[in-house]
C-alpha positions, -999 to +999 in steps of 0.1 A: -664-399+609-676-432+626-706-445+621-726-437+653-752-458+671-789-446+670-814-456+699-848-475+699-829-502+676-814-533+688-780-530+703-756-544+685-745-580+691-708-586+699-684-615+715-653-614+729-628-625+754-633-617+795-605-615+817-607-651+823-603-656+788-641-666+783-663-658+756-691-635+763-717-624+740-746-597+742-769-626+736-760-639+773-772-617+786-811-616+774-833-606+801-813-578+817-800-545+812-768-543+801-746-513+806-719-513+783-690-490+791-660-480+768-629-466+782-590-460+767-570-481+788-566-499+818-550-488+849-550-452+839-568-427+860-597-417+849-604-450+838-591-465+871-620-442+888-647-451+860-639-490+868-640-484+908-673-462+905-692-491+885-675-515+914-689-495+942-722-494+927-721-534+912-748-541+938-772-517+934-764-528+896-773-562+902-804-551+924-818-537+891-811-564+875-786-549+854-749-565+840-720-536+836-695-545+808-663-528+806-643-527+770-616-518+760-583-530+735-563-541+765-565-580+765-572-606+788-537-608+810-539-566+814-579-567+822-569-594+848-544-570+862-566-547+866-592-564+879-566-579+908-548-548+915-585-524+924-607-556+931-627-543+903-664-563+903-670-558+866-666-580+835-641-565+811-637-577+774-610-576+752-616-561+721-580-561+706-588-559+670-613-530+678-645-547+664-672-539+695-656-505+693-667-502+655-701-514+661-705-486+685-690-458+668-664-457+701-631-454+681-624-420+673-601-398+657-591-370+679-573-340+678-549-326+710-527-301+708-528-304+673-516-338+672-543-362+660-546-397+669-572-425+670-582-438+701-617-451+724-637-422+732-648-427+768-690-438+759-716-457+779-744-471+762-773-490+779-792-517+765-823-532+780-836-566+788-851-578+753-817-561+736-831-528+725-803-500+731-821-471+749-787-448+759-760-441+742-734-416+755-703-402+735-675-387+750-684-391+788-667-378+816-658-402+842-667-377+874-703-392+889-713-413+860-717-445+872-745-425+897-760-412+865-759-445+846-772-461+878-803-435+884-810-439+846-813-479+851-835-474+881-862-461+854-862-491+836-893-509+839 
């Protein structure tokens, strides 16, 4: 069982690769929400609608002074893709050895039809400006949760 992340504790810290092949770290970010999304794999649906959803809404984001962080294993060239094919307005890191997804308890066995497989299990977690993680969200379902995330944010102070 992975070791799940509790919150009211500081977020854990992380740096990877963006799509432009940049390093980015947690620690850039000090002195704004962060919402940090988790998804399986780009260019699939659900996470296709997740990514445009968090696009849609990257104003009302910004307006709240909030950063939204995709991650997933895909690396830079696919998150590029992806970004270019939907004109996605998110960052997106490559976690290719899995690490960020470690820290946050994201990588998962599961079981379908009684096949069972590792993979990211779809989570949000939201961390705010001094780097306190105040949501965390396992096993999300894609339908209206960047609205949620979004009204949730709003009640920051």
């Amino acid at each position: 069982m992975p070791m799940l992340v509790d919150v009211n504790q500081l977020a854990p810290s992380f740096t990877a690769m963006n799509h432009d092949n940049q390093h980015i770290s947690l620690i850039d970010y000090q002195g704004k929400n962060v919402v940090l999304y988790f998804y399986p794999k780009d260019d699939t649906p659900g996470c296709t609608i997740e990514a445009n959803d968090f696009t849609r809404l990257a104003s009302e984001f910004s307006d709240h002074n909030t950063v939204v962080i995709g991650v997933s294993k895909d690396d830079c060239n696919s998150h590029r893709a992806f970004i270019e094919k939907y004109t996605l307005n998110v960052q997106l890191l490559a976690d290719t050895e899995g690490e960020i997804c470690e820290k946050y308890g994201v990588w998962q066995e599961v079981e379908k039809e009684g096949v069972k497989k590792w993979k990211i299990v779809r989570s949000t977690f939201v961390i705010d400006k001094t780097g306190i993680l105040v949501k965390a969200l396992y096993g999300v379902n894609h339908e209206g949760h960047a609205e949620d995330i979004l009204e949730f944010v709003k009640t920051l102070a």
